[in-house]
C-alpha positions, -999 to 999 in steps of 0.1 A, spaced: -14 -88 -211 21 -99 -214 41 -111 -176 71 -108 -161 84 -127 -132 87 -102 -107 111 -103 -81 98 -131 -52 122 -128 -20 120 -155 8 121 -139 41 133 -174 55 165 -166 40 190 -171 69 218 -150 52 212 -118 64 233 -97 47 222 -117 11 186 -114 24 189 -73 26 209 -72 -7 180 -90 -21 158 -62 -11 175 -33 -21 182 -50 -56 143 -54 -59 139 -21 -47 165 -4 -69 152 -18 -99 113 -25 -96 99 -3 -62 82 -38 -56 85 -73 -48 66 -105 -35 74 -118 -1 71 -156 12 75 -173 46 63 -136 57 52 -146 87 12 -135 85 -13 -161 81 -30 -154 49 -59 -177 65 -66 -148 88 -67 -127 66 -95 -140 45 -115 -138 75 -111 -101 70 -120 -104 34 -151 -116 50 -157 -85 74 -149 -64 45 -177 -79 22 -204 -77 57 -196 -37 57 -195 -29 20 -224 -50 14 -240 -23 39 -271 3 28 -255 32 17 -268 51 46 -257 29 70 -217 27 58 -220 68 56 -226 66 89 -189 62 91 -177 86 63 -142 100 70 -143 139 86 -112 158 77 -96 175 108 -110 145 130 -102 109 135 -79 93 103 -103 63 98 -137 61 86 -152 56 53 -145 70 18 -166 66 -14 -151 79 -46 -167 79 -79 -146 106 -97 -111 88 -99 -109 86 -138 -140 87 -163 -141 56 -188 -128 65 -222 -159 67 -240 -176 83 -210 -175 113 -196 -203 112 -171 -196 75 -159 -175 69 -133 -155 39 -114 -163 30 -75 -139 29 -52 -150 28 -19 -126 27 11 -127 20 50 -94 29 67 -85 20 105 -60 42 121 -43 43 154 -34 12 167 -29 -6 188 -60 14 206 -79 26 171 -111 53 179 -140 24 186 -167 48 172 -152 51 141 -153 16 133 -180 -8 124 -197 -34 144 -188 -53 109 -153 -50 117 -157 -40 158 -166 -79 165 -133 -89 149 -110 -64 166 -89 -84 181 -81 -104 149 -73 -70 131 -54 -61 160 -30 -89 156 -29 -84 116 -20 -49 124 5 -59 147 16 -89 116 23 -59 94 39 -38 113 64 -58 123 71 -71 91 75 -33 78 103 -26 103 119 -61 90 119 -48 52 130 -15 64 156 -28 86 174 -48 56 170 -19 37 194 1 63 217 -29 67 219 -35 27 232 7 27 253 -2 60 233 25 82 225 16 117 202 -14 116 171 10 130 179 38 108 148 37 93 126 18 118 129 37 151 105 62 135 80 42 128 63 35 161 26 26 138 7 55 151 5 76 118 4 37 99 -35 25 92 -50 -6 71 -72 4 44 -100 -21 31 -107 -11 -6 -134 -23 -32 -137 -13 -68 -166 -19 -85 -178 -16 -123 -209 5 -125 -239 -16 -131 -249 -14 -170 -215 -6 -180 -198 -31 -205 -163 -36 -194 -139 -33 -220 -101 -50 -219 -83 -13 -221 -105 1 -191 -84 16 -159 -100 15 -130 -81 41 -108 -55 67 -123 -16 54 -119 -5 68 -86 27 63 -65 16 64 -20 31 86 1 41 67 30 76 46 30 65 8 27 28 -5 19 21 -43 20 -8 -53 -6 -32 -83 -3 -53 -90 -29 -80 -114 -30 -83 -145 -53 -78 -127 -87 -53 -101 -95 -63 -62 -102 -32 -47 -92 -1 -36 -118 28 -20 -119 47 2 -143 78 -20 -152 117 -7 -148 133 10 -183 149 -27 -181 115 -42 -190 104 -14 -215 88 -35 -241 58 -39 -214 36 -11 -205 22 -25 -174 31 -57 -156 -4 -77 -138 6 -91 -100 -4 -122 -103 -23 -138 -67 -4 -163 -50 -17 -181 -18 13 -179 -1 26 -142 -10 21 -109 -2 30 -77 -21 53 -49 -12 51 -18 -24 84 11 -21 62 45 -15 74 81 -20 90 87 17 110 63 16 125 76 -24 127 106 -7 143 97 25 169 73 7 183 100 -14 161 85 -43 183 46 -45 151 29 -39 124 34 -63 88 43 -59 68 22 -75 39 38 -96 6 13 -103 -30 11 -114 -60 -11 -106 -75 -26 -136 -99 -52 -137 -102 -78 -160 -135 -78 -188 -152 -105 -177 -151 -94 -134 -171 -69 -120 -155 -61 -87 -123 -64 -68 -109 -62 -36 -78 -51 -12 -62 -49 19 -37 -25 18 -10 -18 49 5 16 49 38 24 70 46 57 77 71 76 100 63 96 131 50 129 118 81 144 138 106 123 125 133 140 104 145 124 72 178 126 68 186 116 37 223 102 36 229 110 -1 231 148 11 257 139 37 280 117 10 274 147 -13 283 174 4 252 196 3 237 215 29 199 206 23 174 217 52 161 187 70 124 183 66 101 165 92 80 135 75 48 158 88 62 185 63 66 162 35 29 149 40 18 183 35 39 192 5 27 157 -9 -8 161 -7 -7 194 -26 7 177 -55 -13 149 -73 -9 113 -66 
């Protein structure tokens, strides 16, 4: 697969406003970027790696202990098989399985684990890592369109935002081939979502028009990075300047699994999103609620 060097912004930058301009350029063009000097400790957060390898390694019986009920709690477990069929294969699926935590900072204890309960308060404080760090991107992104500095971030006070431990696997007696996808291309919903892979890249990207001679661009694993990913909300709530960015897992031939942390940010269910292109433009579009736009999303597919 061909690379590109995607755009790598360092949040030690002391130039704020060339720090926000950085950004919204990256999020113009691409919908994603790398950060450095983020502030997390990527240490900690292979210790998570670890608690997410003690519960997936679980009997099946005892992770669907935990399965996700709709209408109840947001976290629990998820295990999908029916994402997209190899293409030789109709009746063979890829695995994703899922375990999301929700609520902070006092998540629903039943619904978690004892393989993640007994390191709560370390996923308490990588919680807390990320959320901050989300209200910093979107922060620049309001300075960078000269809006008040918490245009964006007052709404996000981190109770609709939840950490999602993901791992794809390749179904046992299935060759691997170099053109297999293993999920269908989706853009998320949310505004930002922060992406940690661990020690070999599964994640890509659809590339801007700029870059149209590559299908798909690989996000290569760096130590000392972390991944950001521009979600639809945020499109939406912008007046479409930033981009979403659409992407795909696929692993590579020779691997048989994979694994993610993924950080998703999303506004206050009540929070209105103005979108300032509508006021610049004149129009007189009804204001819809970020709980409104969840629902609309979710009827549509990813």
């Amino acid at each position: 697969m061909k690379s590109i060097e995607l755009p790598c912004i360092d949040l030690s930058e002391e130039n704020t406003k060339l720090l926000a301009t950085l950004v919204v350029d990256a999020c113009k063009e691409w919908g994603f970027f790398t950060l450095k000097n983020h502030g997390i400790k990527l240490d900690d957060v292979q210790v998570l790696f670890k608690k997410s390898d003690d519960f997936f390694n679980l009997p099946t019986e005892e992770k669907e202990k935990y399965v996700y009920q709709v209408n109840a709690s947001p976290s629990g477990y998820s295990r999908h098989t029916s994402e997209r069929s190899y293409p030789d294969d109709s009746n063979t699926k890829p695995v994703r399985e899922f375990y999301d935590i929700a609520r902070f900072p006092n998540p629903d204890l039943e619904t978690i684990s004892p393989a993640f309960r007994e390191r709560l308060p370390e996923l308490k404080m990588f919680q807390k890592q990320c959320h901050d760090l989300s209200l910093r991107i979107l922060e620049l992104i309001a300075l960078a369109f000269e809006l008040p500095q918490d245009f964006y971030s007052k709404c996000h006070s981190s109770t609709e935002d939840f950490v999602r431990f993901i791992k794809y696997v390749v179904p046992e007696g299935k060759e691997h081939r170099e053109d297999d996808v293993d999920t269908d291309s989706h853009f998320d919903y949310g505004t930002i979502s922060l992406l940690f892979q661990r020690e070999y890249g599964c994640l890509q990207i659809q590339p801007p028009k700029s870059h149209a001679t590559v299908d798909w661009v690989r996000v290569s694993v760096d130590k000392e990075v972390i991944s950001v990913n521009v979600a639809d909300m945020l499109h939406f709530w912008t007046g479409g300047r930033v981009k979403s960015s659409i992407h795909q897992i696929r692993i590579e031939p020779h691997t048989r699994e994979r694994q993610l942390i993924a950080y998703f940010a999303t506004p206050d269910l009540d929070c209105p999103l103005n979108r300032i292109s509508d006021k610049e433009d004149g129009k007189n579009t009804k204001t819809i609620t970020a709980r409104e736009y969840k629902e609309k999303r979710s009827q549509r597919p990813s």
